[in-house]
C-alpha positions in Angstrom: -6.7 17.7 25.7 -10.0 17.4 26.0 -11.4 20.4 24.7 -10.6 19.1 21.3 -13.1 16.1 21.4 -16.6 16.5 20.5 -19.4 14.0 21.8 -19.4 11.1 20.6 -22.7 11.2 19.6 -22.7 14.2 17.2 -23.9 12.7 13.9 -21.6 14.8 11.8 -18.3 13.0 13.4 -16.9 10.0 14.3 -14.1 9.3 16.8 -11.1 7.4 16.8 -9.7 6.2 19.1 -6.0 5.2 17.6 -4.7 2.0 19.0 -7.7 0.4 22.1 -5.9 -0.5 25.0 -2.9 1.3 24.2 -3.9 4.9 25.0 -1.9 5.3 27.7 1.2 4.5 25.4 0.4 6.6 22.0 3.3 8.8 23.0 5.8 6.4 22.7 3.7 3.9 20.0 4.5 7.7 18.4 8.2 7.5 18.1 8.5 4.7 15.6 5.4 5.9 13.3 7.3 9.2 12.6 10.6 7.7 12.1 9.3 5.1 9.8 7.4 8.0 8.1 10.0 10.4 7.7 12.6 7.5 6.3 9.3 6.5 4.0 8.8 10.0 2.5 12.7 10.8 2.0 13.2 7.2 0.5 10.3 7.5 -2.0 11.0 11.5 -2.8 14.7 10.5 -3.5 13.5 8.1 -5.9 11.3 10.5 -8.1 13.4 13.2 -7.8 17.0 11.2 -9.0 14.8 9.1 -11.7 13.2 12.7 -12.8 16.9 14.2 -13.4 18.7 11.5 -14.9 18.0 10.7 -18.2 19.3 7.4 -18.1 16.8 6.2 -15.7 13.7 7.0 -17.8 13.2 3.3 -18.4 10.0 1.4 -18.1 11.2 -0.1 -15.1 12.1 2.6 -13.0 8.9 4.6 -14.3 7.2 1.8 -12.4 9.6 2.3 -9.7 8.6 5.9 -9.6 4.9 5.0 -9.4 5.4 2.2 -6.8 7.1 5.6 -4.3 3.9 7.4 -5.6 1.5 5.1 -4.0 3.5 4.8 -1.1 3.5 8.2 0.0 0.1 8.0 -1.4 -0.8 5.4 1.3 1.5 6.5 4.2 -0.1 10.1 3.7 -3.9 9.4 3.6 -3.4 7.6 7.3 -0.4 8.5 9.2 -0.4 12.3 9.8 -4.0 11.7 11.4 -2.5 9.3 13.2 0.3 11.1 14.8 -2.2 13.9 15.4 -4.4 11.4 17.8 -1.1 10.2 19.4 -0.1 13.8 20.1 -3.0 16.5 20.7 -5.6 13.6 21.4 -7.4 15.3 18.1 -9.7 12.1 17.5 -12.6 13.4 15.9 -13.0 13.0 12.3 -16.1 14.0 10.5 -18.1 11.7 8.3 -17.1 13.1 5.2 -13.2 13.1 6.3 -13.9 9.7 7.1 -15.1 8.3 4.3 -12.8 10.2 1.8 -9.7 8.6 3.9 -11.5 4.9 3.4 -12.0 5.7 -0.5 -7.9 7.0 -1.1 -6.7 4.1 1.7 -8.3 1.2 -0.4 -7.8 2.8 -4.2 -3.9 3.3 -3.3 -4.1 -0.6 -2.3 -5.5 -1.5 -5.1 -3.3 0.5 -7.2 -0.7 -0.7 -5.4 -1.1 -4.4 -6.1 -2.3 -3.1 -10.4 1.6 -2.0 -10.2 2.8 -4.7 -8.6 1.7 -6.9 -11.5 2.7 -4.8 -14.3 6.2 -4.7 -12.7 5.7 -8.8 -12.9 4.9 -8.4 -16.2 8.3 -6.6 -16.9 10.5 -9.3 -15.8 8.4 -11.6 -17.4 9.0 -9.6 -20.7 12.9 -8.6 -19.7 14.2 -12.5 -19.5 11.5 -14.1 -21.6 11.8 -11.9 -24.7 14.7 -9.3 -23.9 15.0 -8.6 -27.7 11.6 -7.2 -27.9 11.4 -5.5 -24.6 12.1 -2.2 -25.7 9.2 -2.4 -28.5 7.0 -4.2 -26.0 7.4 -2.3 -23.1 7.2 1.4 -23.9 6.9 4.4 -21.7 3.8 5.2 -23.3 2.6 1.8 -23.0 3.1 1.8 -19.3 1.3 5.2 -18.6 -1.7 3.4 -20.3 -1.3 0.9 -18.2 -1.3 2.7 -15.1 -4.4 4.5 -16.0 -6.4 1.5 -16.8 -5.2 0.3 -13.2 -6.3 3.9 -12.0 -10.0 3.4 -13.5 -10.2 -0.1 -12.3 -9.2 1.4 -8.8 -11.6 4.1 -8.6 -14.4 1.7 -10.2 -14.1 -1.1 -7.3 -13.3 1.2 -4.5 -16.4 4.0 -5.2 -18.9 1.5 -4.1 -17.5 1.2 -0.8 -18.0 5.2 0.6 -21.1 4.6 -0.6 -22.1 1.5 1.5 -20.8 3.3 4.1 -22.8 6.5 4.1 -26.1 4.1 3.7 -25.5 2.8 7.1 -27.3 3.9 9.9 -25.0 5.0 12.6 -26.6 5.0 16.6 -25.0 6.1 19.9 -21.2 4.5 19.0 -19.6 6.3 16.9 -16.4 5.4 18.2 -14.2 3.6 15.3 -11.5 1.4 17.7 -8.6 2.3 14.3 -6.3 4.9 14.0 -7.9 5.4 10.7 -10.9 4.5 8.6 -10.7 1.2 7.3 -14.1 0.0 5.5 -14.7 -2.6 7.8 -13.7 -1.1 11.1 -16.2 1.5 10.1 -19.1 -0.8 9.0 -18.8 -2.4 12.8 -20.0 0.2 14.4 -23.2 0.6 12.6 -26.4 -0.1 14.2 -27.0 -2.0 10.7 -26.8 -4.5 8.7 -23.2 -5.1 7.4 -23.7 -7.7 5.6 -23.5 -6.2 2.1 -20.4 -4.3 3.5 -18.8 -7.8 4.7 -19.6 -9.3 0.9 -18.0 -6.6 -1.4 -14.9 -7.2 1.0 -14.7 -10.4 0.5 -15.7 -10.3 -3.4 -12.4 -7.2 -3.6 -10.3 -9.9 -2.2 -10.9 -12.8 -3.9 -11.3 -10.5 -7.2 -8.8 -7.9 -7.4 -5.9 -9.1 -5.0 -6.7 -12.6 -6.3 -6.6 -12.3 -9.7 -3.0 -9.8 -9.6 -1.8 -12.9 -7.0 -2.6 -15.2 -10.0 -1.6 -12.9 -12.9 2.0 -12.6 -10.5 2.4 -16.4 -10.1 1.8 -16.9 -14.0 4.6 -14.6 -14.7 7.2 -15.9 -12.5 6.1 -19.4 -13.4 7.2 -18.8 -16.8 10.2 -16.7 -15.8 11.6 -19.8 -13.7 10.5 -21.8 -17.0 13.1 -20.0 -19.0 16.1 -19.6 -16.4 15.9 -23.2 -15.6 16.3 -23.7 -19.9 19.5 -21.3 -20.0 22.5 -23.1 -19.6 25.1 -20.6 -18.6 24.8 -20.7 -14.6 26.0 -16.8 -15.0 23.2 -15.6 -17.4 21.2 -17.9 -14.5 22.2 -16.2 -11.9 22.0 -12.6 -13.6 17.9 -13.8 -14.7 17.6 -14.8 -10.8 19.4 -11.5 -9.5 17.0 -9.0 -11.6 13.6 -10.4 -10.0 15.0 -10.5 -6.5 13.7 -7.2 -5.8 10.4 -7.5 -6.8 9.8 -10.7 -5.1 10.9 -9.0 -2.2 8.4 -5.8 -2.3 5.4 -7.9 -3.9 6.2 -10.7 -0.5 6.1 -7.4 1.9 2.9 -6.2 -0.1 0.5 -9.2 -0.1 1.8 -11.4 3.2 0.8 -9.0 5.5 -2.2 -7.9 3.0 -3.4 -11.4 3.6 -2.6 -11.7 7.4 -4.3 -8.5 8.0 -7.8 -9.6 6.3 -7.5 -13.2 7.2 -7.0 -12.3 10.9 -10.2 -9.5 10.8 -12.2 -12.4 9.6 -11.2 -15.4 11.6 -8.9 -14.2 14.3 -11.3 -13.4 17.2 -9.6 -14.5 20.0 -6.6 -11.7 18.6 -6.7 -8.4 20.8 -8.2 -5.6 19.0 -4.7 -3.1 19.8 -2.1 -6.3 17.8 -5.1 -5.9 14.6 -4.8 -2.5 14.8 -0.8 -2.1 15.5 -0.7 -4.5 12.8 -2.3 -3.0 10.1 -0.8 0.4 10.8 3.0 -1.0 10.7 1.9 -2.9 7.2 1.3 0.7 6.3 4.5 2.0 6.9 7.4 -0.5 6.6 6.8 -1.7 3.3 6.6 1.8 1.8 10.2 2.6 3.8 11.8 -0.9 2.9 10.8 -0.7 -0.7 13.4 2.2 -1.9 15.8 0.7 0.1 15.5 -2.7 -1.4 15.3 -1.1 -5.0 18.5 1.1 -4.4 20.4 -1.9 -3.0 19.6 -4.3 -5.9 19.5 -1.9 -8.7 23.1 -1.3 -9.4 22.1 1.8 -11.8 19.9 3.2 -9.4 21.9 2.5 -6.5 24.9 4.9 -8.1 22.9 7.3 -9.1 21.3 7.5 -5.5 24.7 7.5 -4.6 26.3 10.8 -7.0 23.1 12.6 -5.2 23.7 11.7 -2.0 27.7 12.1 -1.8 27.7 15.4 -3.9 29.3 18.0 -1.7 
């Protein structure tokens, strides 16, 4: 195994070194990675390729469905196959550019991610607040221009980071203790300063996943606004029933989002292989629950899934 690793110390690489502590395990940690990825990709595929072929689905809401499975393949891609690769063949070595391209899609598809996230918040909002004007509100059309303008915000407050990165001066460790290249796991190895790096961190989580957290809360404080105003405990429990599934996703989404950054900053006393089994299992079961969850509480989808599925 290894002939596959450079040195360390080649300033065109970087190693790393999947889960510290755990080495001796990666085989087995292996199992469950490739199940949960597998499930992910056939889960988020079956979704875009039954809302793609039935006509009836080509609603606002399962477009943002579709784009939802996008950015979890999207995120499950960019770090899991390297992954399995360092669990496998022991192929650790990644070079700098490789490295800094995977931190650049990892944090744009989280931040797309979450733009989603609050656009499909939006849609409830608009669905039981002012059903008759939701077709008129909430277009197709409308929600592709939506999704670009969460593209461009993406790209604009991710860009910076790849670029703080390769300012860095980077010494004899060039070991990254992650089974991918997160910003900040990165930035701790420098012989630097990473104190700019530490800042734009913070200011992305406190303005991007902050604001959507408050742009989300806003919504479904006027959503439970107008249920608790309708009388019929039916139509209330039909209101309730159609944001279930959101909530779900968007608590799966941000709780472990939260625990994940909040633990990096504060959690010292936390072994470094439960941050980074952690954050690699908040990569995957999300993006493997959220088709599920979708196809259990969307009746239409859930048949539909279904005719697929059952067709001999």
């Amino acid at each position: 195994m290894s002939a596959f690793n450079l040195t360390p110390s080649d300033p065109s690489t970087f190693i790393l070194q999947g889960i510290p502590g755990l080495e001796a395990a990666h085989a087995w940690i292996s199992i469950p990675f490739a199940m949960f990825y597998i499930i992910s990709l056939f889960g988020n595929f079956m979704v875009l390729f039954v809302v793609g072929k039935e006509q009836t689905l080509h609603k606002p809401m399962y477009l943002l469905l579709c784009m939802l499975a996008l950015t979890d393949i999207s995120l499950t891609t960019s770090v899991i196959p390297k992954a399995l690769c360092i669990f496998w063949f022991n192929l650790e070595v990644i070079t700098v550019s490789g490295c800094l391209t995977q931190t650049f899609f990892l944090h744009m598809v989280t931040i797309m991610q979450s733009a989603i996230l609050v656009t499909m918040a939006f849609d409830r909002y608009v669905a039981i607040c002012n059903p008759l004007r939701y077709a008129t509100i909430l277009t197709n059309a409308r929600i592709a221009k939506l999704w670009l303008v969460g593209l461009i915000r993406a790209v604009l407050f991710v860009l910076p980071m790849p670029l703080l990165l390769s300012r860095l001066p980077f010494c004899v460790n060039r070991n990254i203790p992650h089974t991918y290249c997160d910003h900040l796991a990165v930035a701790k190895i420098s012989c630097g300063d990473i104190t700019v790096n530490r800042t734009y961190s913070l200011v992305i989580a406190f303005v991007v996943i902050g604001s959507d957290l408050t742009l989300i809360a806003l919504s479904y404080g006027l959503i439970i606004r107008a249920v608790l105003r309708i009388s019929s405990k039916k139509a209330h429990q039909k209101a309730l029933n159609t944001c279930t599934a959101h909530i779900c996703v968007m608590l799966m989404a941000y709780t472990p989002s939260l625990f994940s950054y909040l633990t990096q900053k504060f959690g010292q006393g936390i072994a470094s292989h439960v941050h980074v089994t952690f954050d690699n299992f908040y990569l995957l079961v999300p993006p493997m629950l959220n088709p599920i969850i979708y196809g259990v509480k969307s009746k239409e989808l859930h048949e539909k899934v279904g005719k697929y599925i059952c067709r001999r």
